[in-house]
C-alpha positions in Angstrom: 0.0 0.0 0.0 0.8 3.2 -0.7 0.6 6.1 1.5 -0.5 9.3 -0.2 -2.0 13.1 0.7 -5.8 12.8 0.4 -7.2 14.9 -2.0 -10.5 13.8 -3.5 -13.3 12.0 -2.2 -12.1 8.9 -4.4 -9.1 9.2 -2.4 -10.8 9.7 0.9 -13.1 6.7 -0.1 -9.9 4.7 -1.3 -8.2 5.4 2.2 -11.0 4.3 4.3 -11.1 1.3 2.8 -7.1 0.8 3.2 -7.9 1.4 6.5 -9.8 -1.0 7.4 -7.9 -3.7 6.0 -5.1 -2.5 8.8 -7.3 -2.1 11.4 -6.3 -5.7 13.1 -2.6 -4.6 12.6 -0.6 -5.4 15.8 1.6 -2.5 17.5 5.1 -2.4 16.4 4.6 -3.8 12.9 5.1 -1.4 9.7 1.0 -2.4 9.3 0.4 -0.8 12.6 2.4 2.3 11.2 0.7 2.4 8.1 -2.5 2.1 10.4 -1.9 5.8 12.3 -0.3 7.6 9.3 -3.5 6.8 7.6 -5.9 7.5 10.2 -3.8 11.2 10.5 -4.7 11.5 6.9 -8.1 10.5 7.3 -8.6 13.0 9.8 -6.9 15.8 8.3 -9.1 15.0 5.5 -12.6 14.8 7.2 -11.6 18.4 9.3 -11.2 20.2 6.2 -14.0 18.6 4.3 -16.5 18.2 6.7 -15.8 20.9 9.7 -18.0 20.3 12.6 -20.2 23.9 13.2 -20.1 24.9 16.9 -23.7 24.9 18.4 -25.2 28.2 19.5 -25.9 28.7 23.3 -29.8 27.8 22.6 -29.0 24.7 20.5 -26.4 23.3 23.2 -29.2 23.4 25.9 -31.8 21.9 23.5 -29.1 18.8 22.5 -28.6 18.8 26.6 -32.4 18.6 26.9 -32.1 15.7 24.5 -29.8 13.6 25.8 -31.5 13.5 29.5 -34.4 13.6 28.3 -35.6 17.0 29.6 -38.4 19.2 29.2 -39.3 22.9 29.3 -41.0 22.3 32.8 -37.4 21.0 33.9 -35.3 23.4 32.5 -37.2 26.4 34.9 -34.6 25.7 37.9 -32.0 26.7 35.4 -33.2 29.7 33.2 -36.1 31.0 35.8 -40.1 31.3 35.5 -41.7 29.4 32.6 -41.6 32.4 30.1 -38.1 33.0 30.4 -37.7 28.8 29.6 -40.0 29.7 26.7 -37.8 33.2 25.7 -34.9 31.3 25.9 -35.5 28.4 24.1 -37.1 31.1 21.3 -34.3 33.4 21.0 -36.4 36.1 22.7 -34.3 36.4 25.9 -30.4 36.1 26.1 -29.0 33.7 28.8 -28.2 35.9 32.0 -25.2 35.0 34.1 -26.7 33.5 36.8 -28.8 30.8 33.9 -25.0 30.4 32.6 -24.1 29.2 36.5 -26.9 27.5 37.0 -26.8 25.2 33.2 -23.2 25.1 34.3 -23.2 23.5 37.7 -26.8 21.9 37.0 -26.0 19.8 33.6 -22.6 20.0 33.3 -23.0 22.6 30.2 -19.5 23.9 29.2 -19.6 27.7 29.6 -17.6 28.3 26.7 -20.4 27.8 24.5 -23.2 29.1 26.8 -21.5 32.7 26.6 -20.9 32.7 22.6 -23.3 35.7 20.9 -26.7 34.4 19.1 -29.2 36.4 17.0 -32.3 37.4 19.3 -35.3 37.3 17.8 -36.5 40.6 18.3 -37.1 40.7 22.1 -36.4 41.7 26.0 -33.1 41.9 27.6 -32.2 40.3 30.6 
């Protein structure tokens, strides 16, 4: 096999399917390194091609919702009263510091994406 830059999809295609005829490669075998350069490749590859789009603050705490299962009654003990659930969740109300805390601390939400800007939907401040 030949190791090469990836540079079309036929090549990305090609070097998936190299890869997993290594994939049972045992450590310390030239396999094995054929086996990680590839997989570099691949994922220098996929990175470019397919970038991942970080979520907005409102579609991090949806996802959240999702995985545990949660619903807009839950979510009051983080963002407040019902309405500000509902403003929230609508892009009508901007998530205060304390909700940021609170979603923090209460789910686990990484802060780094609670505090990035998002387009309000012409509404109240908090």
């Amino acid at each position: 096999m030949q190791l090469k830059p990836i540079k079309t999809e036929n090549d990305y295609h090609q070097a998936l399917h190299d890869l997993e005829n290594l994939w049972e490669a045992e450590e310390g075998t030239e396999a094995f390194d054929h086996l990680e350069i590839l997989s570099t490749l691949i994922e220098a590859y996929e990175e470019k091609t397919f970038p991942i789009q970080v979520p907005d603050p409102v579609q991090a705490i949806e996802f959240r919702m999702e995985q545990q299962g949660l619903n807009n009654i839950d979510m009051e003990k983080y963002l407040g009263s019902k309405s500000k659930v509902s403003e929230v969740l609508n892009y009508k109300r901007p998530l205060s510091i304390n909700m940021i805390r609170r979603l923090t601390s209460g789910l686990g939400m990484d802060p780094a994406i609670l505090i990035l800007e998002y387009p309000l939907k012409g509404a109240s401040a908090a």
